[in-house]
C-alpha positions in Angstrom: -5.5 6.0 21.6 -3.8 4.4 17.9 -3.4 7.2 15.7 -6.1 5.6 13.0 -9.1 6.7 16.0 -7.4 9.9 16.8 -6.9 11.3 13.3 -10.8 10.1 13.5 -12.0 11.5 16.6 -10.0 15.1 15.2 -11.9 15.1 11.8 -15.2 14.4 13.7 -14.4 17.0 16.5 -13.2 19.7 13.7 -16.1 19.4 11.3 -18.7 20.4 14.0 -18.5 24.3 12.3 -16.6 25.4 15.4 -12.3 26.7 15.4 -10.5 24.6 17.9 -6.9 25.2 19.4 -4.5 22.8 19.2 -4.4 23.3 23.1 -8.0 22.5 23.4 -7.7 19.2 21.1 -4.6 18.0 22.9 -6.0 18.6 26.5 -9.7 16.6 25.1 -7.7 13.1 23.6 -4.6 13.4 26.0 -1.7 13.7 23.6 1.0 16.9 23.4 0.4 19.9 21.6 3.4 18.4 18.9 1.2 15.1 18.1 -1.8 17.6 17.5 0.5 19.5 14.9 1.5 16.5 13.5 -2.0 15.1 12.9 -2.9 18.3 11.8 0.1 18.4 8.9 -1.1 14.4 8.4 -4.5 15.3 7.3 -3.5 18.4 5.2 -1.4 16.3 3.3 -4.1 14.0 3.0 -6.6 15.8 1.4 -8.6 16.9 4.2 -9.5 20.4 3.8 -8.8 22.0 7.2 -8.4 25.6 7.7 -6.8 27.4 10.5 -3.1 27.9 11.4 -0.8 27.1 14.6 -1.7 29.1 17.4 -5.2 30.5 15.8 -7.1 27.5 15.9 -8.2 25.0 13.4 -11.9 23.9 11.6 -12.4 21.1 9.0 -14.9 22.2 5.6 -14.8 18.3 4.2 -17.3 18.3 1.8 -18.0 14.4 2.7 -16.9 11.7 5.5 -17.4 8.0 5.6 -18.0 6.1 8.5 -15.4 4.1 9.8 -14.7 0.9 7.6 -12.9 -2.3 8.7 -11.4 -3.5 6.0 -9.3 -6.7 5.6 -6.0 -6.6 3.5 -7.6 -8.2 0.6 -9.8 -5.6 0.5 -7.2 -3.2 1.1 -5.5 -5.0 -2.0 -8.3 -4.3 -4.2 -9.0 -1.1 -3.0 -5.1 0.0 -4.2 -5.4 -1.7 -7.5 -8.0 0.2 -8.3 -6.4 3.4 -7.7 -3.2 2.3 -9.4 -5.2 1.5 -12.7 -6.8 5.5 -12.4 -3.5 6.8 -11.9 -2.2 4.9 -14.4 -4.8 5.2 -16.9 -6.4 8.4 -16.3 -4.4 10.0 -19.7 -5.9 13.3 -20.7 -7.9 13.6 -17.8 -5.3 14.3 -14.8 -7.6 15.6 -12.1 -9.0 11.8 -12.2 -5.2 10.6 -11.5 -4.7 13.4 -8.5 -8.3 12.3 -7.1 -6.7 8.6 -7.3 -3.8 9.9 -5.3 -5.4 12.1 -3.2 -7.8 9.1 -2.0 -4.5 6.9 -1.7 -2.9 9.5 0.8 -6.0 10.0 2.9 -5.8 6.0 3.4 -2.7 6.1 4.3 -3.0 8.8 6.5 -5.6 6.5 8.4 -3.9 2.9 8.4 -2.5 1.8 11.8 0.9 2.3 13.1 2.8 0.4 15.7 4.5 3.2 16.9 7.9 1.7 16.5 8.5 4.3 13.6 8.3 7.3 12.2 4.9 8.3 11.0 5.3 7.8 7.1 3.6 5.5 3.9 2.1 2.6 3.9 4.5 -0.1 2.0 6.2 1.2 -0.5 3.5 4.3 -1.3 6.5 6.0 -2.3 6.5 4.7 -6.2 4.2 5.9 -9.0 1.0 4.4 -9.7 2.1 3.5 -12.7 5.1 0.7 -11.5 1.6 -1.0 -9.9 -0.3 -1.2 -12.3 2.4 -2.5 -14.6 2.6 -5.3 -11.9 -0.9 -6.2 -11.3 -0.8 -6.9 -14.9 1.1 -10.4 -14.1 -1.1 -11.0 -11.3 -3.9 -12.9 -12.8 -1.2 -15.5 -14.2 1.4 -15.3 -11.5 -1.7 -16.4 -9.2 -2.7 -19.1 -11.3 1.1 -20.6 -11.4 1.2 -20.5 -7.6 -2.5 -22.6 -7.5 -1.3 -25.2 -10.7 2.5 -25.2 -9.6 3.2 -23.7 -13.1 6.7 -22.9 -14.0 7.4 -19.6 -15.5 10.2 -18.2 -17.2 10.7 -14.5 -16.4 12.6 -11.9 -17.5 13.0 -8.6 -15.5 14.1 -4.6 -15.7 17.1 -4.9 -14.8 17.7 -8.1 -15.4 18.1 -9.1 -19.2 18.8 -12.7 -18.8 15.7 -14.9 -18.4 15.1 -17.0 -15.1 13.0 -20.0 -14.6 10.9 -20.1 -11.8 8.6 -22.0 -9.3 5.9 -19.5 -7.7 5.3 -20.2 -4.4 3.7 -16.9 -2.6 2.1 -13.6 -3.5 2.9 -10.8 -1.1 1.3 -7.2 -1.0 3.1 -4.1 0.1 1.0 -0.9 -0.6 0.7 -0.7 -4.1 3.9 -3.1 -4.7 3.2 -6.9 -5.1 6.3 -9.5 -4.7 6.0 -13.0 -5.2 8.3 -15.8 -3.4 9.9 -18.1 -6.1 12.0 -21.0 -6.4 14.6 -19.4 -8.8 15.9 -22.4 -10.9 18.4 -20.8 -12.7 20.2 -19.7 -9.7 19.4 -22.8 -7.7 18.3 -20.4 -4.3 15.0 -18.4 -3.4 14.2 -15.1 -4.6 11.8 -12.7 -4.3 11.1 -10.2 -6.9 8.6 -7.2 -7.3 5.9 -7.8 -10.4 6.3 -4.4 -11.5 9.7 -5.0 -12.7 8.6 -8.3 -15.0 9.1 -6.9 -18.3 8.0 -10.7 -20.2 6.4 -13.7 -18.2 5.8 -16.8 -19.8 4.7 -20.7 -18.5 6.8 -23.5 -18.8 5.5 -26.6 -20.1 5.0 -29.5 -17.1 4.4 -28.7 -13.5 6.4 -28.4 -10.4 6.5 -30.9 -7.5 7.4 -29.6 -3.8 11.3 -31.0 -3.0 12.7 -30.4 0.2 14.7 -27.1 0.1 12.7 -25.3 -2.6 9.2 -25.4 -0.4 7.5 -22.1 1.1 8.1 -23.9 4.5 11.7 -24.2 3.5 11.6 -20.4 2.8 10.1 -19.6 5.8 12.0 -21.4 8.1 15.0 -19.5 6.5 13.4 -16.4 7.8 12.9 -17.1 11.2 
């Protein structure tokens, strides 16, 4: 059973009023003891009020539960920029910006895993909400670049000197977008996070694809 259905089939199982062992819960979806702990730890931290201890038995009191969704990743995209922008913007009102993270950790908590890991974030959940929304600001032009084959001219965090760019792909990453470029200045590919553009501006005249500075060319790199 993936751990998204399991972490399902546990909220499900714990919210039917009744206290469950973790010997019990183990024993009904065929996994150790340990993976029950762990689940158990995994939907704490997500917000999930469960109540109960190791060795006494455990019961869920969620106010609400959703159905299972399917979402696809743009959806998944939106759903994150969204909660970036409360947690970014939620100012005098923090228990709006600890909702927003709150929601964040309880998708997480339910995304697949391919087992080759530890258990831990999706992408790079690790940074603030406020580092995304800082880069889904340069979204709406860094998108329209990519479509027009706009030149930009950023300049980023860390990097004071300005580089000229060709846009070539957007990338997502929980919360963290990257975007695939051309970099001119340097005469290689780069990839850089949006969050850390600190000035973006287009460059008059558009871009043609060469051979060598192409997304295929990029790729090929890659594999």
């Amino acid at each position: 059973m993936k751990k998204t259905d399991r972490l399902y089939a546990l909220m499900t199982r714990l919210k039917d009023g009744g206290v469950h062992t973790a010997e019990a819960l183990a024993a009904e979806l065929g996994v150790s003891q340990r993976t029950i702990y762990r689940d158990m730890d995994t939907l704490a931290a997500s917000g999930i009020a469960i109540e109960g201890t190791r060795g006494r038995g455990y019961a869920a009191r969620a106010s609400l539960t959703l159905p299972p969704l399917n979402l696809t990743e743009t959806e998944l995209e939106v759903l994150h920029l969204g909660l970036a922008a409360v947690g970014a913007g939620a100012g005098e009102l923090p228990e709006l910006a600890e909702a927003a993270r709150s929601l964040s950790r309880k998708i997480d908590a339910l995304l697949p895993e391919d087992g080759t890991a530890e258990p831990g974030s999706f992408g790079f959940a690790a940074y603030p909400f406020h580092e995304a929304a800082q880069g889904f600001r340069h979204m709406p032009a860094v998108r329209a670049a990519i479509r027009t084959r706009q030149k930009l001219r950023v300049t980023l965090r860390d990097t004071p000197t300005p580089q000229d760019l060709r846009p070539l792909a957007l990338d997502y990453w929980g919360r963290i977008w990257t975007c695939t470029a051309w970099n001119e200045t340097q005469g290689d590919f780069t990839t850089l996070r949006l969050d850390q553009i600190t000035a973006l501006a287009p460059l008059p005249g558009l871009f043609v694809d060469e051979p060598g500075k192409r997304l295929s060319d990029y790729t090929a790199t890659r594999t």
